[in-house]
N, C-alpha and C positions, 0 to 999 in steps of 0.2 A: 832133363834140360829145363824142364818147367819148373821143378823144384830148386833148380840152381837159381834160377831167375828172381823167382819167390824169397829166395833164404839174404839174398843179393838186395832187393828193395827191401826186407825187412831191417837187416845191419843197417843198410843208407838211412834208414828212419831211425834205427837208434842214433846213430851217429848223432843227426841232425838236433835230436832231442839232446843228448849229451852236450854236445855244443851250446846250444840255448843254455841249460841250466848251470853250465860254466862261465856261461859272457853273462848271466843272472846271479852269480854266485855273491857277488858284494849287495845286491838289492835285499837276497835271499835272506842271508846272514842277518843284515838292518833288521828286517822283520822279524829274524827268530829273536833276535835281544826287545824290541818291542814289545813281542808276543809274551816273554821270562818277563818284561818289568809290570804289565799287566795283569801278567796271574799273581804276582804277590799282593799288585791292587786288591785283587777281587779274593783273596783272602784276607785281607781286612774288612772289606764289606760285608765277606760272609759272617763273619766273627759282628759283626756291628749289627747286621740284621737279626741273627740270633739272641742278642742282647734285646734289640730292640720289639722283636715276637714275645720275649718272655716278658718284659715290660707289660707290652698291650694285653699279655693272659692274664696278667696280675692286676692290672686296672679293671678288665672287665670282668673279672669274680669279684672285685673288690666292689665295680658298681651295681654288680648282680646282689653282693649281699645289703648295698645299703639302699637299693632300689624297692627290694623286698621288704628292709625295715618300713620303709617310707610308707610303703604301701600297708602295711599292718597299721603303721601309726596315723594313715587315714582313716583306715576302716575303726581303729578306735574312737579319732577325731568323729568321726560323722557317726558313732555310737555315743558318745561322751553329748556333740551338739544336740541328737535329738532324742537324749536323756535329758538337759538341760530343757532342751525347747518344751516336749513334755511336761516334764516339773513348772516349767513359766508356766505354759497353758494350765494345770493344774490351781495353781497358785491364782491366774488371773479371772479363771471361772468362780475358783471359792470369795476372792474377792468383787468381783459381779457379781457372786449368789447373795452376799452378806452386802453390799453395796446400795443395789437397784433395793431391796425391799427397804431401808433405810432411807432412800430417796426417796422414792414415794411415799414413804410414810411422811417425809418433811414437805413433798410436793417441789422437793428440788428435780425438776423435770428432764432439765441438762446434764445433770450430775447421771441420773437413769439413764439418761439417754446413748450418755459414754457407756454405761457397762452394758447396755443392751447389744450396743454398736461395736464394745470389745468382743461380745457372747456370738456374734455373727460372725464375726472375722476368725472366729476359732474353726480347725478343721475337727470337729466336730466325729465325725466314721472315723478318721483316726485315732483318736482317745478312746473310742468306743473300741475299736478293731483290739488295742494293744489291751485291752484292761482285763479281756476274756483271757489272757496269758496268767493275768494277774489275782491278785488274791478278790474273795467275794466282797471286801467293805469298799476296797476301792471305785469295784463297777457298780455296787448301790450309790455311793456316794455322787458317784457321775450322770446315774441315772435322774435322781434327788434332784439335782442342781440343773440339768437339761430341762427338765420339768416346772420346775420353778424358773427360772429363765424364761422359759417358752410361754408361760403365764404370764409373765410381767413382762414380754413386749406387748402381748397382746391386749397385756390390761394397759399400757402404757399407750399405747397405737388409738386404741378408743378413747382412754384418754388428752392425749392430744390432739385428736381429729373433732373434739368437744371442746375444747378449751381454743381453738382455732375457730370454730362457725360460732362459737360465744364474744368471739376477740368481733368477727367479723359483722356479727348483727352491731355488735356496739361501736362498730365505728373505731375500734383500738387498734390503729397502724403500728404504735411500739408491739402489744401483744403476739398483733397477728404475723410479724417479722420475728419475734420471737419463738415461735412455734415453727413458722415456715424452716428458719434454721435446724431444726428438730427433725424435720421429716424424715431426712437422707440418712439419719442415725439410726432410726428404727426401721431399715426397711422399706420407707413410703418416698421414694425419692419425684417419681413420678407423680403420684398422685400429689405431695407437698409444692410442686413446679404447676401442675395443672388446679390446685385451688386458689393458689397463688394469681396466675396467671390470668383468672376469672375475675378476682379481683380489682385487675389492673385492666382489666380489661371494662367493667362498669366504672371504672372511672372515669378512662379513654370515651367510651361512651357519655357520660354525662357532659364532660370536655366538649365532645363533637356535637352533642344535640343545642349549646348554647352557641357555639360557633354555627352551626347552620342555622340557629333562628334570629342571629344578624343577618347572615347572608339574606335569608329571602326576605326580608325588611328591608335591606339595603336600596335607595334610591337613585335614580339613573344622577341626580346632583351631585354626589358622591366623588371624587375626587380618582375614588381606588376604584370604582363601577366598572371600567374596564377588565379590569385583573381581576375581580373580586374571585370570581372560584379560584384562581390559583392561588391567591390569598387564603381561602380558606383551605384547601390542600396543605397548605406550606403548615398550616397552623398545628395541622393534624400528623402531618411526619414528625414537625417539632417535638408533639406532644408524645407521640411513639417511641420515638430518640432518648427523649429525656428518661423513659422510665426501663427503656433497654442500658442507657449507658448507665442511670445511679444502678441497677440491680444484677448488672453481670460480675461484677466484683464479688458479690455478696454473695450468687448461685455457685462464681470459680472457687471462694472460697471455703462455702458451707456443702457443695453439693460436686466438687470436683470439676474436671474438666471434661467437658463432652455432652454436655447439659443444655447450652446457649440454644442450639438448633431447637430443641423441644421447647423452650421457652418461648423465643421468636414464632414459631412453630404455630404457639396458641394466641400471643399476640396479633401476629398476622391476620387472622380470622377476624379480629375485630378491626384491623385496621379497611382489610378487603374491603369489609361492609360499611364502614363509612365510608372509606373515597368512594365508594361504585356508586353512593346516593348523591355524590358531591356531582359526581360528571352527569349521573344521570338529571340530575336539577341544572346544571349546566347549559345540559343537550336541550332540555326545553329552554332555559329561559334565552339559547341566543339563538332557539329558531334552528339548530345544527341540522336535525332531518329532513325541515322545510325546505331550507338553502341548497341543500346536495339533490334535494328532488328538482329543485329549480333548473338546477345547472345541467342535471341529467339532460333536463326537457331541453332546454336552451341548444346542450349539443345537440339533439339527436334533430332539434329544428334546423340547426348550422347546415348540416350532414345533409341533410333530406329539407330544403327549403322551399316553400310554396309559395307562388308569386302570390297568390289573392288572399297570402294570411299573414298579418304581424302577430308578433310573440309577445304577449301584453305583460308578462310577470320579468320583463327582462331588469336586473338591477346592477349599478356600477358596480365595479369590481372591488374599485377601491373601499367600498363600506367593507370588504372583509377584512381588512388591514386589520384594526382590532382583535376581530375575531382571531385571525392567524398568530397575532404576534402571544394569544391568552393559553391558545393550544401549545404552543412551543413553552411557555413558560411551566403550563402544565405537567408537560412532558420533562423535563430538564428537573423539575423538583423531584418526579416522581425518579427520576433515573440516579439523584443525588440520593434519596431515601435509599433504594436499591443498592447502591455502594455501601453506604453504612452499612445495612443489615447483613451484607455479604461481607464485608470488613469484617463484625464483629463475629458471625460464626464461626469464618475463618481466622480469626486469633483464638479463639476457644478452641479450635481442632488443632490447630500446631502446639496446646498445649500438652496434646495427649499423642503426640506424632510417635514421640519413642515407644511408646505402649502399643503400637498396632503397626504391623506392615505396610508396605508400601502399597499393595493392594489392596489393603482396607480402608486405608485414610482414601486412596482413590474412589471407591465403590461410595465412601461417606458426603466425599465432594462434588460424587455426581448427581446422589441424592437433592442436595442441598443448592446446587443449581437449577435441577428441573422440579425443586420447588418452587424459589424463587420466580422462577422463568414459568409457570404456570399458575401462579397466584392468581384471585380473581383481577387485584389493583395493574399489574400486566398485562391480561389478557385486554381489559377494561385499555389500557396505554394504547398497545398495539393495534387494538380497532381506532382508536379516538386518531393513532399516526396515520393510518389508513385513509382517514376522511382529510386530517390534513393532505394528505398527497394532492386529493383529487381539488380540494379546495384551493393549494398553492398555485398548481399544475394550471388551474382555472383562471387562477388573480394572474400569473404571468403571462399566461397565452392571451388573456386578453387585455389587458396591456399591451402589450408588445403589437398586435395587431390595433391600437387605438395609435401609439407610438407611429406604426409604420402610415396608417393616414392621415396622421398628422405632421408626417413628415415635412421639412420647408429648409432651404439653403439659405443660407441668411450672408450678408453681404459680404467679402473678404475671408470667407471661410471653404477651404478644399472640401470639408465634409458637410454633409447634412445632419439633420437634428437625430434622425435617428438611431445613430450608432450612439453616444451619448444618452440616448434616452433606452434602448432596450437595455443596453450593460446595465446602467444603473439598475432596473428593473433585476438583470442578473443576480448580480449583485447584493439586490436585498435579499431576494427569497432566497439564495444560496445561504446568506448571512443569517436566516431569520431560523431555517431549517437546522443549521451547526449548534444555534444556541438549544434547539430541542434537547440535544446530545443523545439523540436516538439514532442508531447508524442506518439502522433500513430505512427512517424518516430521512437520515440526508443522501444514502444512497439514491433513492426514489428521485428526490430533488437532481440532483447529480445527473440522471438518465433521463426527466422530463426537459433539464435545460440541453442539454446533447440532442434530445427530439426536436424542439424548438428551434432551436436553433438550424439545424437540420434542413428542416422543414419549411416552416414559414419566414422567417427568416433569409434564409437564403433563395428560399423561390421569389421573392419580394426582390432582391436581384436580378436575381437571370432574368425575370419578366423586362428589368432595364437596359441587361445587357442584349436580351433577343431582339431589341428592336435594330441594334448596331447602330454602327456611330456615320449620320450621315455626312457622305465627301461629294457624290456626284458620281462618280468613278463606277461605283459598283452599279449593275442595271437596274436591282429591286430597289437600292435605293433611289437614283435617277427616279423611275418614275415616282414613288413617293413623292418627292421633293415637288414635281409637279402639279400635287393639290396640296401642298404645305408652303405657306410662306417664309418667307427670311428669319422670320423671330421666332416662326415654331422648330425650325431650323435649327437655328443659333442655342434654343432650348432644350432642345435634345442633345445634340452636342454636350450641351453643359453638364444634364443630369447624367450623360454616360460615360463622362468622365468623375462625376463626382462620384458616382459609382463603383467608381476603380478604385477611388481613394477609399470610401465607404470600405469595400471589401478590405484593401490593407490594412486600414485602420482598424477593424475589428477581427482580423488576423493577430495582431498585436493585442488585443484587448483578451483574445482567449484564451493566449500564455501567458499572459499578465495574471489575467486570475487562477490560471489551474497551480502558477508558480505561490501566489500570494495564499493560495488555500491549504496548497501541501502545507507549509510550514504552518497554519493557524488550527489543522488539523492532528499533524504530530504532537501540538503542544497540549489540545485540546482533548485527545481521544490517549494520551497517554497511559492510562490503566487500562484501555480496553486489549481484549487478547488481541495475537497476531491475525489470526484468521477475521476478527475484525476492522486491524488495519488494513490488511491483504485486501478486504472485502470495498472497503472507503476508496482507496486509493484505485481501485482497479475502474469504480465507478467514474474518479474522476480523471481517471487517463482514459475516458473515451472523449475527454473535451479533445486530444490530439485529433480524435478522425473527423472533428468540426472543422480545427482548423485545416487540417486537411482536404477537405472538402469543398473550405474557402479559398482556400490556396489552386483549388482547380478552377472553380468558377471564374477565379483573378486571371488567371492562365488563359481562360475560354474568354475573357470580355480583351485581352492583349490580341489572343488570335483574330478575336471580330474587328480590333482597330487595324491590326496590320492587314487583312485581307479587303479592310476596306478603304483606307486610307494612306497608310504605309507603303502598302507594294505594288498600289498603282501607280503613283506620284514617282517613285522612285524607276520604276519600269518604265514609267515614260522620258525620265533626264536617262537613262541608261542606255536608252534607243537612240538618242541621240548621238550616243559615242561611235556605236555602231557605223554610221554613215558619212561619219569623216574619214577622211584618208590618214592613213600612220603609215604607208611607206615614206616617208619626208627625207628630204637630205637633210646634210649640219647648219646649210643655209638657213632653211624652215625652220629649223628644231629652234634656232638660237631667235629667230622672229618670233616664235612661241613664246620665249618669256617677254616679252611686250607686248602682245597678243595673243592669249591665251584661249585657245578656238573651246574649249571643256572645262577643266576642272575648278576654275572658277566660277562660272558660273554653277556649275552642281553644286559644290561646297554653298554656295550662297541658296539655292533652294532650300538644303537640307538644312543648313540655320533658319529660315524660317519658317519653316515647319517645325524646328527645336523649338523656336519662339514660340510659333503660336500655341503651344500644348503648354510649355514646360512651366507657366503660371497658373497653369489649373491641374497640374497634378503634384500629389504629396512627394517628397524626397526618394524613397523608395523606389514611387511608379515613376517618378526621370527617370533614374536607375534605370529600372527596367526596360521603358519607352526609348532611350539611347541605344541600350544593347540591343533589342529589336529592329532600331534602324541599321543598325551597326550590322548584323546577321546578315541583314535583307540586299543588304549594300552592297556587301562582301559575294551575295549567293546572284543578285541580277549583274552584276556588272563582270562579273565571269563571263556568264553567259552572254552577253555583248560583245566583250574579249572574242571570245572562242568566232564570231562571225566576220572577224578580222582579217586583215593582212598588215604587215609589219614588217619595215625595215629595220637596220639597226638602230637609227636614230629616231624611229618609232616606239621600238621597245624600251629605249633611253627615256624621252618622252614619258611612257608608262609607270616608267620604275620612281618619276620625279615627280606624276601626279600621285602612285600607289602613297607615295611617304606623305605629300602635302594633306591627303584623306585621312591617312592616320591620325596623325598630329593634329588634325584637325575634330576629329573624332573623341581623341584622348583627351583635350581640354574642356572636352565639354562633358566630362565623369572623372569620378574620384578612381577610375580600374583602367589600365591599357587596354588599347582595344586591337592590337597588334596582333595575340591570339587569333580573335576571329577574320585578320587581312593576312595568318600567314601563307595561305592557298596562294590570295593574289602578288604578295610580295616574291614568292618562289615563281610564281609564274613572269613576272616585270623580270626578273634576273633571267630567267631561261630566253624573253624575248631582248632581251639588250644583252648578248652575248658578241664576242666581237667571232669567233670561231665556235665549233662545234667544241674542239678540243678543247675551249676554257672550261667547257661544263664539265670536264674531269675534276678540274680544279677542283670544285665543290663537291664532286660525287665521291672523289675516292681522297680526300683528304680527312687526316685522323680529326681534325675539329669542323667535319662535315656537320651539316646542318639537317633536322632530321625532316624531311621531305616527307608533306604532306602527300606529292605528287605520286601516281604509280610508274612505271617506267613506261606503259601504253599511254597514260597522259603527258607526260613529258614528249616521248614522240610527236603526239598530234600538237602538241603548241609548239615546238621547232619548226615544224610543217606551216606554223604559220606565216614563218620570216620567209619572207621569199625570196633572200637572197642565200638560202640554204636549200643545197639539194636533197631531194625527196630521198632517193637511194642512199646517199648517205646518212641521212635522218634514222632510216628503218634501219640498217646495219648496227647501227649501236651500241652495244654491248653493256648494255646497265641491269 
């Protein structure tokens, strides 16, 4: 039976398949003639690709064999070239050996000099190396000629190194330029650069000891007496300049490229040694170590003062004006000098850039840096920028502190003398330090005015703003006022308002200059690397945290006027509101506009309280002085609000003074002041509601208004209409 069953689903599955491949049988068929018209494709492909295998075998034996030729026909080439090259080198010794002894028998020194200079440039072990392959006349003949060669540079070399110190005793510049050209031929490239250089170097010196024996002759009558050392500096780079730019033509040309640096190199040394006597004759004759010990003392008397001792060597500031402006000029040449000579080693090395990696021109330019940058004429800079620091640092701070008690308000002027008198004082020494074109010299400057400024400066403020502005109102002041009369009064007042302006004013004067110097610096420090502009700029973006720090002070003399005159005066008309009635009927309400029991009259305070300020303070501090009334206005008369009760036509009322304050507010500043009333305007709407349910209106409409109010405060000022029940107030739903 099982088998019956079994044999029974087997048949039913044939069937089934049967079937399928009969109701397939037209798909089937499609595919078998697709499948016949693609195999006779793909015997033409095979047929193609067979054609085209035997192609590629026959190209690659064909480029195997002319690969091979190629390759034999180099290995002959490069037999064939250094059979030729050989032969030349053969040919160009026998011609230097028969050459050089004919030149010097003529004393044609150049003509020697060439074949001495060809006899070097030959590789030499390899003529030797191939000759022991070769027959014995050849390698006598090479030996012969080495030999004799090797004789006549040496007789050539002594030669020249005599007819050089013969040129030199006599005085013979064509000679001894003649010679010098010679050195780099035979071998003496150095030594022809360094006797050279010695030369040029007693010259430089004789130059320099005539120019310093005007200087110390030079009389204070003198016209240039001020400048005069940097005059004579200038005279002295000049003179270095000159003999660098006629003779580096003449070393790139006779001695190659990579030369300059050793030239300069030995130049330098004589230059070092004069400036350092130039500054050191300087330092004495302006007094320079006297001066800085002065000043030492002076501080350390400032610091540490003794009532029962005056400072007898104390000297105005301003006799260093000279001095400072001789040190900058100083500096500024010697930093011009320093370009040149790094200019020009640097075109001598990019001539030989292709001939050395990129690691080695690097390793060459770092040398040549931290030579420059540790010269004696540098190091000499750097101390000399040094003293300028303390000496500028010294002429501003006490300036600026002669400025601040000489300060005086002068009639129809918002500010006082002082802001005008330190910038300018800014100003210069900023200006004075740029021209140095020393960057740590104008950094230094850069961080002493940021100190300054800082410091005395702004504490010279605060000392005006901590007294506060007297009103009466406040109790510390009350009693003051009680041993001050009217006019010392009315005088304070005055200066702590001009105060205010003082501060914005020189808010504006800090960006003024950090803006006015970026660009005079970009133009100015252009060749310096980036890490030197980085280093400039960074210094002078700390003027931002001055004025940042003016910008607080301004802030802290606003908050000593609003706590002492602003938010009493106004606390007091706002208490007033308090204690009238606003449940009013429409009777009342409509009496109110011909009797207005409030907001007229406060409007009319607070204009004259605008008045009495808004002619002693800058444009600005209106500004500002408005928006603080405007705050203070918005934040007490809330709170008077809030001790309310309120009908409908009380909160009508409100909503018709809230707008007349605006408006009133607004015209007296160039900015709506709508902002800071929109607390009270959403609250005037909540108390002039005719029903509970119009406040949907506003709450849940798509051009809803975006409420400052939370929905607990919204509550508690419904609560204040009294003709709105409490219970239904709290139910809510907002």
């Amino acid at each position: 039976m099982i088998l019956f069953l079994r044999e029974r689903f087997l048949k039913k599955k044939v069937d089934e398949e049967l079937q399928h491949l009969l109701n397939n049988q037209s798909i089937n068929e499609n595919k078998f003639h697709s499948i016949k018209s693609v195999c006779q494709s793909i015997q033409l492909i095979f047929k193609d690709s067979q054609n085209l295998s035997n192609m590629i075998n026959f190209t690659s034996n064909l480029a195997d064999n002319v690969s091979n030729k190629v390759r034999q026909l180099d290995v002959a080439k490069g037999r064939v070239s250094s059979c030729i090259k050989r032969v030349t080198d053969i040919l160009d010794l026998k011609a230097c050996t028969d050459g050089v002894t004919e030149a010097l028998n003529e004393e044609d020194y150049e003509t020697a000099a060439n074949h001495i200079h060809k006899y070097l440039s030959l590789d030499k072990d390899s003529l030797r190396l191939k000759s022991v392959t070769t027959d014995l006349a050849e390698k006598n003949f090479l030996d012969q000629s080495f030999n004799l060669l090797q004789e006549s540079k040496n007789k050539l070399q002594a030669i020249v190194n005599d007819k050089y110190d013969q040129a030199l005793k006599a005085n013979d510049v064509p000679q001894m330029e003649r010679f010098f050209k010679i050195f780099p031929l035979i071998g003496l490239a150095e030594s022809g650069i360094e006797k050279f250089s010695n030369y040029l170097c007693a010259q430089i010196n004789q130059s320099a000891d005539k120019n310093f024996n005007v200087l110390i002759v030079t009389d204070r009558s003198d016209e240039r007496w001020s400048v005069m050392f940097a005059d004579s500096l200038i005279l002295l780079f000049e003179r270095v300049a000159r003999v660098i730019e006629a003779y580096q033509p003449v070393i790139e040309a006779s001695y190659g490229y990579g030369k300059i640096f050793l030239f300069v190199k030995n130049i330098q040394k004589e230059c070092d040694k004069q400036s350092v006597r130039i500054l050191n004759k300087f330092k004495e004759a302006r007094q320079l170590n006297n001066i800085l010990r002065n000043i030492q003392l002076m501080s350390n008397f400032n610091r540490n003062p003794n009532p029962g001792q005056k400072f007898e060597d104390k000297f105005d500031p301003r006799d260093l004006d000279e001095l400072l402006t001789e040190i900058t000029l100083i500096s500024a040449r010697s930093e011009l000098y320093k370009n040149f000579i790094t200019k020009s080693i640097m075109t001598d090395l990019n001539g030989i850039q292709n001939q050395n990696t990129a690691e080695s021109l690097k390793t060459k330019i770092n040398q040549v840096n931290s030579f420059i940058n540790s010269c004696d004429l540098q190091c000499a800079i750097q101390e000399l920028i040094g003293q300028y620091s303390l000496l500028e640092n010294f002429f501003m701070t006490e300036n600026i502190n002669k400025a601040i008690q000489m300060d005086t308000i002068t009639k129809d002027s918002l500010t006082s003398s002082v802001v005008d008198d330190v910038f300018f004082i800014i100003k210069k020494c900023i200006k004075r330090s740029l021209v140095s074109d020393n960057v740590d010299g104008c950094c230094a400057m850069f961080n002493n005015c940021s100190t300054v400024l800082e410091s005395i400066y702004k504490d010279h403020f605060y000392s005006k703003l901590k007294l506060g502005y007297p009103s009466g109102f406040d109790l510390t002041q009350a009693i003051k006022s009680r041993f001050q009369n009217s006019e010392q009064i009315e005088k304070q007042k005055v200066y702590f308002l001009v105060t205010l302006n003082n501060i914005e004013k020189s808010i504006e004067c800090v960006t003024m200059i950090k803006k006015s110097f970026e660009d005079y610096i970009s133009k100015l420090f252009n060749q310096e690397t980036q890490s030197s502009k980085d280093k400039l700029n960074t210094c002078l973006n700390d003027l931002n945290s001055v004025g940042n720090r003016l910008k607080e002070l301004l802030e802290y003399g606003f908050n000593q006027l609003n706590s002492n005159e602003i938010r009493p005066r106004i606390k007091q008309w706002c208490e007033q509101y308090s204690v009238l009635n606003h449940k009013i009927t429409e009777d009342e309400f409509n009496q109110n506009d011909s009797n207005d029991p409030f907001i007229q009259n406060f409007v009319k305070n607070l204009d004259q309280m605008l008045n009495s300020l808004k002619d002693s303070l800058s444009e600005k501090n209106k500004e500002t002085f408005t928006s603080l009334l405007a705050s203070e206005t918005a934040i007490l008369l809330e709170k008077s609000i809030l001790k309310c009760s309120f009908s409908k036509y009380g909160g009508v009322q409100l909503d018709k003074e809230i707008r007349f304050l605006i408006n009133y507010l607004t015209s007296q500043t160039s900015w709506s002041t709508r902002e800071k009333f929109a607390r009270l305007s959403q609250i005037s709407i909540l108390l002039s509601l005719e029903n509970l349910n119009e406040l949907f209106e506003y709450w849940n409409s798509p051009l809803a208004i975006t409420w400052r109010l939370t929905p607990n405060e919204i509550r508690q000022l419904l609560l204040l209409r009294s003709d709105f029940k409490a219970e239904e107030v709290r139910n809510l739903k907002l």
